[in-house]
N, C-alpha and C positions, 0 to 999 in steps of 0.2 A: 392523538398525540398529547402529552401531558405539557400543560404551559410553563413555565421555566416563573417562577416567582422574581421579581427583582430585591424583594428581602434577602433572596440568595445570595447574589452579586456581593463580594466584597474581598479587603485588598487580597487577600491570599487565595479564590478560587474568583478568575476570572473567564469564563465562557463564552462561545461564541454560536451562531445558530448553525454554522454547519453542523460542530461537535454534537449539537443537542439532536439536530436531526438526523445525525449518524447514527448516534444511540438509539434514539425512539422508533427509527423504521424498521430496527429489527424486531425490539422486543418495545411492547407500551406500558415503559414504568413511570408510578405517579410519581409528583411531586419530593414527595420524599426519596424515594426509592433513586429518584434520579441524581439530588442534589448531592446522594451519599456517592454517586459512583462519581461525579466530576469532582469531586474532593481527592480521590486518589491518583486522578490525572494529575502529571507535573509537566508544563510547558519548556518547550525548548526552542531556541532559535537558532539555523543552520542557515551557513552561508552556501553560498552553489560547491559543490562538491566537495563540502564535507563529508564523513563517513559518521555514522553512528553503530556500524557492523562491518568487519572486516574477516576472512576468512581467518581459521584460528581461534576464532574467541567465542565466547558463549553468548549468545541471544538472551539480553537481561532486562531486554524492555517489549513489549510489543507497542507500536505506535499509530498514534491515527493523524493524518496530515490536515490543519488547518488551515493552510495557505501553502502554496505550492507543489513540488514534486518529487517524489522517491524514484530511484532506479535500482532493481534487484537484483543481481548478477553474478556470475560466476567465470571462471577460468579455467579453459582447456589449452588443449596442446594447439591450439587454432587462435590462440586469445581470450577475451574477453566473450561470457553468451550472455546477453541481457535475457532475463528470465519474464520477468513483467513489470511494471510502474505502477503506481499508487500515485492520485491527487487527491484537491481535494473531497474529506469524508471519507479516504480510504484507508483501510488499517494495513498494516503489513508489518514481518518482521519473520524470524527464519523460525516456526511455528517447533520445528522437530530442537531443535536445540534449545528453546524457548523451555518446552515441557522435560524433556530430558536431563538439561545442564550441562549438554554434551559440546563441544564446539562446532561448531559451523562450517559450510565451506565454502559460505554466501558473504557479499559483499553486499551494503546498503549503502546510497550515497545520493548524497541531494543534487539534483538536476538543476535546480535555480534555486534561489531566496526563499528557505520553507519555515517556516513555522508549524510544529508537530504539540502534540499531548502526548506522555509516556505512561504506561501502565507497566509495572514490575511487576515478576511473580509473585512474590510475599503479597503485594495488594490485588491482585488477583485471586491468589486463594483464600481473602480474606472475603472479597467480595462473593464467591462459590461462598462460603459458610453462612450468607446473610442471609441468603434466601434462592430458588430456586428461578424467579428470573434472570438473574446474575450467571448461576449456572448456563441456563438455557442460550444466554446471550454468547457466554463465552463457545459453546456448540458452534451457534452460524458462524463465527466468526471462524473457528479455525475451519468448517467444512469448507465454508467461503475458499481459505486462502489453500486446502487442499486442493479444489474445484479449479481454482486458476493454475495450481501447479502441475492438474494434471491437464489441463488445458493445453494450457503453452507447450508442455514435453510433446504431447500428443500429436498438434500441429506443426510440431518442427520437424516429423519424423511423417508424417500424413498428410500434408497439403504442400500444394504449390507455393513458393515466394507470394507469386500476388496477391492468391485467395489469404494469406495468413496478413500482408497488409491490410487487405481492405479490411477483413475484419475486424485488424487494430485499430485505426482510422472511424471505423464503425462505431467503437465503442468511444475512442477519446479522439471527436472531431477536429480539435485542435492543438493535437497534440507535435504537428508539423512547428507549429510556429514556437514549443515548449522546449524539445527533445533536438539535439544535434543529427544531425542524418547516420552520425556512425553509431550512434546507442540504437535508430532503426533497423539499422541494417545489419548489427549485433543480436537483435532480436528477431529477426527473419532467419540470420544465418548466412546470409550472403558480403557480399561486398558492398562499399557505397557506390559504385559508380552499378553494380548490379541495378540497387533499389532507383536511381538515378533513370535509368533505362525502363524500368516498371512501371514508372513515374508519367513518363513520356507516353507509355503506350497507353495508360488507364486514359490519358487529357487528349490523345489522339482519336479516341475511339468517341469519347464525348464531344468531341469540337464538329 
């Protein structure tokens, strides 16, 4: 992984190491290569359920979370379906409207206190023109956010309530003590007093 210079550091591009290590696990660019991509990040600070993406509008930033959490979601005739979360070192943003310029039909909105980096398209396809790690980066990221999209569809239509818990739980341990029980139980597709009852039996089986 490339070491972050502190000749970098200054007032107008300030860094932090998840960001750097977001960046470097996917793709390993040096020094250089790297100081030019956190230049086009622009920092944002969001209070708990702000929206930076509302259905309607077009997808004009993709974003990576530096402190806190995103929730991704949409709205049917049932309410609200949380789609998936983003913490932190994770990117998100509604990828088809992003490349398109198409609007959306996705809601983004801050779960608590986040602090985000923003990438615009213009600086994106700026960064594809520089060279082809840049390219390759921008790849995993969108298969990435395919991958989870097809994920989540998948399992709301193919697994039981519980198994699609635990395996939320699996991935973001602590995501009970982050996440309101209804943005859970949005994402499962059930009710809260459902996930409430799921709850019970997973801590029965283990006691």
């Amino acid at each position: 992984m490339a070491t972050f210079p502190l000749k970098a550091y200054t007032a107008d591009v300030i860094m932090y190491d998840i960001i750097i290590n977001a960046l470097t696990r996917l793709v390993e660019f040096d020094e250089e290569e790297l100081f030019y991509f956190l230049k086009l990040l622009k920092p944002r600070m969001l209070n708990k359920n702000d929206f930076i993406l509302e259905a309607g509008e077009i997808c004009k930033t993709m974003v990576i979370v530096n402190r806190g959490g995103l929730r991704y979601f949409s709205l049917n005739d049932k309410g609200e379906q949380s789609n998936w979360f983003a913490f932190e070192g994770e990117w998100l943003g509604d990828y088809e409207s992003f490349l398109t310029r198409q609007p959306s039909s996705h809601f983004i909105q801050a779960i608590e206190a986040t602090e985000i980096f923003s990438l615009s398209y213009d600086d994106m396809q700026q960064l594809y023109a520089k060279g082809v790690k840049y390219e390759r980066f921008g790849r995993l990221i969108a298969e990435n956010l395919f991958i989870k999209a097809e994920r989540s569809r998948n399992e709301l239509t193919s697994l039981p309530a519980e198994q699609r818990y635990l395996n939320l739980i699996k991935d973001h341990p602590d995501i009970l003590k982050r996440i309101p029980v209804q943005h859970i139980a949005t994402y499962l597709g059930i009710q809260p007093q459902s996930l409430s009852r799921i709850r019970r039996n997973i801590a029965s089986r283990k006691s």
